[in-house]
ChimeraX commands (.cxc) that place a marker at each C-alpha (Angstrom):
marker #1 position 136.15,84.28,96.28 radius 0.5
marker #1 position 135.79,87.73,96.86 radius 0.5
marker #1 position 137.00,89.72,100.39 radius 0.5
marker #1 position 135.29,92.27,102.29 radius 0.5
marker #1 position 136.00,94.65,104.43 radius 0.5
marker #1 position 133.70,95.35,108.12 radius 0.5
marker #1 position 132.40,98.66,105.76 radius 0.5
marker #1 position 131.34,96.41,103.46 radius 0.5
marker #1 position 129.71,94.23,106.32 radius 0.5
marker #1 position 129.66,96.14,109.23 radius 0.5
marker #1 position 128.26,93.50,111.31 radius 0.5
marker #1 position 131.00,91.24,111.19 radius 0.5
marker #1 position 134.59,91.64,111.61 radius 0.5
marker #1 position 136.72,90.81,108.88 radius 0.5
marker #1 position 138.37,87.60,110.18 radius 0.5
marker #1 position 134.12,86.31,110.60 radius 0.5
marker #1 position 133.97,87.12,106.94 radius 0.5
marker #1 position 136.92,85.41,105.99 radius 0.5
marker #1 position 135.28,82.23,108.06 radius 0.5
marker #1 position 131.57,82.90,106.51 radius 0.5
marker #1 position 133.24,82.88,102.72 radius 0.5
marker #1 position 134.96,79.35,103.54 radius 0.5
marker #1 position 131.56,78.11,105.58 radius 0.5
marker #1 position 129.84,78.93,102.54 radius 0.5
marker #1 position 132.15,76.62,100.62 radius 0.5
marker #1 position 130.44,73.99,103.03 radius 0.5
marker #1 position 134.58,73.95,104.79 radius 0.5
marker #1 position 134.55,72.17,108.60 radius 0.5
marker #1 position 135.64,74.14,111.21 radius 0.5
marker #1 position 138.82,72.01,111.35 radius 0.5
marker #1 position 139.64,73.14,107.60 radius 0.5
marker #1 position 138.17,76.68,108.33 radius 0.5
marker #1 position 141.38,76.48,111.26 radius 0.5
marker #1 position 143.95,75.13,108.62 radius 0.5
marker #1 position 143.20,77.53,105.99 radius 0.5
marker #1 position 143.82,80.43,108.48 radius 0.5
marker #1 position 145.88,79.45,110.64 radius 0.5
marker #1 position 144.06,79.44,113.84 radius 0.5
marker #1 position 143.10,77.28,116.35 radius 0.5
marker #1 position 140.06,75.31,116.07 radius 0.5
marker #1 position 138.12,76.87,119.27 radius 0.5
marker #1 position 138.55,79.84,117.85 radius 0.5
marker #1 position 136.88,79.61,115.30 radius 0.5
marker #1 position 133.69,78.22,116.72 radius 0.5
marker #1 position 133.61,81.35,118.95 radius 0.5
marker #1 position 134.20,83.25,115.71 radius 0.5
marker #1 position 130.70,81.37,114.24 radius 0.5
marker #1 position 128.89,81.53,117.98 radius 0.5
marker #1 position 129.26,85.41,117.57 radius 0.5
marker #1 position 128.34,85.80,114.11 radius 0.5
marker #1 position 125.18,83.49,114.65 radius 0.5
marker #1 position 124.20,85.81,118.16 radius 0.5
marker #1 position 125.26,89.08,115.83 radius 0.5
marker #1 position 122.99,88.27,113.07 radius 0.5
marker #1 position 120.25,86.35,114.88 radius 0.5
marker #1 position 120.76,83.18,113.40 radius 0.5
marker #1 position 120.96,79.38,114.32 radius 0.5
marker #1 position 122.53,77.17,111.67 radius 0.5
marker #1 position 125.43,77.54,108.53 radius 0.5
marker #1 position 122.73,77.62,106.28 radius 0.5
marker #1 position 120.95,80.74,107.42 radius 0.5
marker #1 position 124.42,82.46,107.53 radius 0.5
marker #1 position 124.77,81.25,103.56 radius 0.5
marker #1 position 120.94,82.41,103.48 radius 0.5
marker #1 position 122.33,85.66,104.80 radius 0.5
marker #1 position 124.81,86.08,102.47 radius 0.5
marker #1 position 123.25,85.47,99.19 radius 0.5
marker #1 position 120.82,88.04,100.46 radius 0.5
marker #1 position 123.28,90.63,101.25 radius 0.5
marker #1 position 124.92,90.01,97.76 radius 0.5
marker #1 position 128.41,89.06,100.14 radius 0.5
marker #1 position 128.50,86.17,97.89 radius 0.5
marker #1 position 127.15,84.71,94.53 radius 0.5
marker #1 position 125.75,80.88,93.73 radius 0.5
marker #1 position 128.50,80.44,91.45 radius 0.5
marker #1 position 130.85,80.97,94.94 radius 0.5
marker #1 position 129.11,78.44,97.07 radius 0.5
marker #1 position 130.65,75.11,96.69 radius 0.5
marker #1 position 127.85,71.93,97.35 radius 0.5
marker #1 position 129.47,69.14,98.51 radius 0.5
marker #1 position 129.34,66.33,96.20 radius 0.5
marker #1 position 126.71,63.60,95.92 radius 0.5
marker #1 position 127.68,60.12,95.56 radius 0.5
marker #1 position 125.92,58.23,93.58 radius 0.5
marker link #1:1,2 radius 0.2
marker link #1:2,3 radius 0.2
marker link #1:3,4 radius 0.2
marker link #1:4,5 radius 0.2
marker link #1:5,6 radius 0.2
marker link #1:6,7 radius 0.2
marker link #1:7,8 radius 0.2
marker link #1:8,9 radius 0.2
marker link #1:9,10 radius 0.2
marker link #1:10,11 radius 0.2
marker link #1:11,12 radius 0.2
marker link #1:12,13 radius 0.2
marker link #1:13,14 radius 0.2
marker link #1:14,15 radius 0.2
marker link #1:15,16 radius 0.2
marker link #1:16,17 radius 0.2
marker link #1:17,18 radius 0.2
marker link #1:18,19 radius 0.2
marker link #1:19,20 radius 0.2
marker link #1:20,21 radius 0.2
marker link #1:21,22 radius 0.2
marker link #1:22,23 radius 0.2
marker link #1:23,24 radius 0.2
marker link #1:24,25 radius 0.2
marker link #1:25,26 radius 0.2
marker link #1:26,27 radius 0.2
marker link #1:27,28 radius 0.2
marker link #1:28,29 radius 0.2
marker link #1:29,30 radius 0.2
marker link #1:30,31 radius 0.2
marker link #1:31,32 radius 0.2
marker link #1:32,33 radius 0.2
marker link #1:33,34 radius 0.2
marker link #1:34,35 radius 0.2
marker link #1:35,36 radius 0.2
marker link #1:36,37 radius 0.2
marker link #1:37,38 radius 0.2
marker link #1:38,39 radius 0.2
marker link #1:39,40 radius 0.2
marker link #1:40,41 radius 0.2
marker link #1:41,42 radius 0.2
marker link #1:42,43 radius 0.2
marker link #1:43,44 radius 0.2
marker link #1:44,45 radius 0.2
marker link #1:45,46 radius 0.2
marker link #1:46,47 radius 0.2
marker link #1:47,48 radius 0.2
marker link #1:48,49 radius 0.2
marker link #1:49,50 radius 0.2
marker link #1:50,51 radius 0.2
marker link #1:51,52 radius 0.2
marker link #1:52,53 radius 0.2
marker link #1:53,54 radius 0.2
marker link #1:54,55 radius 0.2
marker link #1:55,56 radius 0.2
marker link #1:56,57 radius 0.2
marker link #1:57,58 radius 0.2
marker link #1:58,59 radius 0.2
marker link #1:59,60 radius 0.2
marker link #1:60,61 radius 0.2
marker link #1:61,62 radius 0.2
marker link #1:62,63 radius 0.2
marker link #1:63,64 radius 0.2
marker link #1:64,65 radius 0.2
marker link #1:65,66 radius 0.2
marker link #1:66,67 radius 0.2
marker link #1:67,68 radius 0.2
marker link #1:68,69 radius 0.2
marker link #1:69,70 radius 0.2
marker link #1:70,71 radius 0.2
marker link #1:71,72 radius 0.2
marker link #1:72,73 radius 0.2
marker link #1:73,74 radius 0.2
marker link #1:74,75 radius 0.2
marker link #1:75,76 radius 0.2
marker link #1:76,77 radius 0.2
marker link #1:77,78 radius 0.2
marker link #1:78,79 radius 0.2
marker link #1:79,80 radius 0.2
marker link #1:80,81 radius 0.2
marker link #1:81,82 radius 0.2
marker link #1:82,83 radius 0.2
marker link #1:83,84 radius 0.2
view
């Protein structure tokens, strides 16, 4: 996955990016805090902001948001798996 910078984004800081790449690979918040190393909390106060920031109310408006922006491709978004 790629990583941008806030001039890339300038809405978001760069640890929010980091957490909107791994949302976009459908990651909980719990995994979100393992892969980064931070606590959990934080990084539902990282989302809360980003969703106020950009005016949105769910993960998939922030995906939404990011295919738009070209942040991220459809080949970089990881859909959970069906079972069958």
């Amino acid at each position: 996955m790629r990583y941008y910078s806030s001039l890339i984004c300038p809405e978001l800081s760069e640890r929010q990016v980091q957490i909107a790449m791994l949302i976009a690979q459908f990651k909980s918040n719990k995994e979100i805090a393992r892969d980064l190393g931070i606590a959990r909390p934080v990084v539902g106060e990282h989302i809360t902001k980003m969703f106020v920031t950009l005016g949105l109310e769910c993960r998939m408006q922030l995906v939404i948001w990011m295919l738009k922006r070209e942040l991220i491709t459809l080949d970089e978004i990881a859909l959970p798996e069906q079972e069958v």
